[in-house]
VOKOL-629003 format. One record per residue (C-alpha): residue number from 0; residue in one letter; y negated, x negated, z. Coordinates in nm, 2 decimals, always signed. Layout:
% residues N
NODE    nr   rest       yy       xx       zz
NODE   NUM      a        Y        X        Z
...
***
This chain:
% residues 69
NODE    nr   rest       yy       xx       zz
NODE     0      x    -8.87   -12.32    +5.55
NODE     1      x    -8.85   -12.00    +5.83
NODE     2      x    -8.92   -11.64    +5.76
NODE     3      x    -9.10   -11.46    +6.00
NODE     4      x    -8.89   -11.21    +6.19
NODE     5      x    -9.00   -10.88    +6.39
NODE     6      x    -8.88   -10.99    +6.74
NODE     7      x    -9.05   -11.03    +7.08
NODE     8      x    -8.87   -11.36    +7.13
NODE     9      x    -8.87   -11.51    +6.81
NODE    10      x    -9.13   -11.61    +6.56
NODE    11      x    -8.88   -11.73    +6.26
NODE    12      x    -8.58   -11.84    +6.11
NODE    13      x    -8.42   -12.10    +5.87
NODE    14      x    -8.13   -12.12    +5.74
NODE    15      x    -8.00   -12.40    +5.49
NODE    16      x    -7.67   -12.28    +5.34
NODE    17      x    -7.58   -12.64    +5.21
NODE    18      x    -7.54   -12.79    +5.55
NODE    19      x    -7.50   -12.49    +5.75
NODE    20      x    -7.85   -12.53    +5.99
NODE    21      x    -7.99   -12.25    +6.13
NODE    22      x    -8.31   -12.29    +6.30
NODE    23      x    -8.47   -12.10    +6.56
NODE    24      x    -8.85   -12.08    +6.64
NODE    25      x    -8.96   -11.84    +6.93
NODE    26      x    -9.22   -11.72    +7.05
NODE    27      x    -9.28   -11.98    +7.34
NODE    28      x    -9.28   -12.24    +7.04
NODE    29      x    -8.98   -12.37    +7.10
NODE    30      x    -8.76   -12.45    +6.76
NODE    31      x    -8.42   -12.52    +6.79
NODE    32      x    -8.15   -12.61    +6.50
NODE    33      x    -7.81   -12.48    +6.58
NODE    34      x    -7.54   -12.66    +6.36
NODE    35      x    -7.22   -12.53    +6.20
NODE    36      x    -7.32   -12.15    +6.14
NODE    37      x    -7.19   -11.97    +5.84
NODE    38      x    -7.41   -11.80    +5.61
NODE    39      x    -7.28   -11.43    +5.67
NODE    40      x    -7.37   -11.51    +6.07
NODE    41      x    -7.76   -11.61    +5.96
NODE    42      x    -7.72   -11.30    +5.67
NODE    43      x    -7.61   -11.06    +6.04
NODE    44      x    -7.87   -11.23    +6.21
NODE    45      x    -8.16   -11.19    +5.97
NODE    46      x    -8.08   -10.81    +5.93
NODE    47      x    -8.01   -10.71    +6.29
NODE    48      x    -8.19   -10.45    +6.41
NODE    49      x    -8.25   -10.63    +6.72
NODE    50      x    -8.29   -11.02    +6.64
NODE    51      x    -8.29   -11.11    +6.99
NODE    52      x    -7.99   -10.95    +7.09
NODE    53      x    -7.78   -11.07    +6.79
NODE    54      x    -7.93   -11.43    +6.89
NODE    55      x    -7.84   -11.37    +7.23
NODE    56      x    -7.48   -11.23    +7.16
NODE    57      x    -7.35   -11.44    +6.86
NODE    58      x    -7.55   -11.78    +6.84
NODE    59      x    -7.69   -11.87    +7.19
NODE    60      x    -7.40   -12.04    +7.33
NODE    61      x    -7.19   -12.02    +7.05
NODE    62      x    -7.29   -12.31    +6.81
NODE    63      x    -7.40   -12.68    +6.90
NODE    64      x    -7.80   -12.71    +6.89
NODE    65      x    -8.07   -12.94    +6.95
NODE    66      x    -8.44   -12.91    +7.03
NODE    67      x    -8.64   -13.01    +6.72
NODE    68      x    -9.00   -12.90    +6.85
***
């Protein structure tokens, strides 16, 4: 399940703490699941002030991922 964020770039995100999943959904549909993040990186990410830029600066590139839609 995703919550709907206030970004340009991206629709939602997940985040299941038990196996550490964060996924992705933006706004050109793509969904992505990025694997190993902690929760205080998705608890930074869901409260940035800018959600693209935090995605951009501390996830992108940072954390394994695949394509899941």
């Amino acid at each position: 399940e995703r919550t709907p964020v206030s970004s340009t770039n991206i629709n939602s995100i997940g985040y299941d703490a038990n196996t550490e999943t964060l996924d992705v959904e933006f706004s050109n549909g793509g969904i992505y699941r990025y694997s190993g993040v902690p929760q205080g990186v998705y608890d930074a990410f869901i409260s940035a002030s800018s959600i693209g830029q935090f995605h951009h600066g501390n996830i992108k590139n940072q954390y394994s991922y695949e394509k899941i839609g």
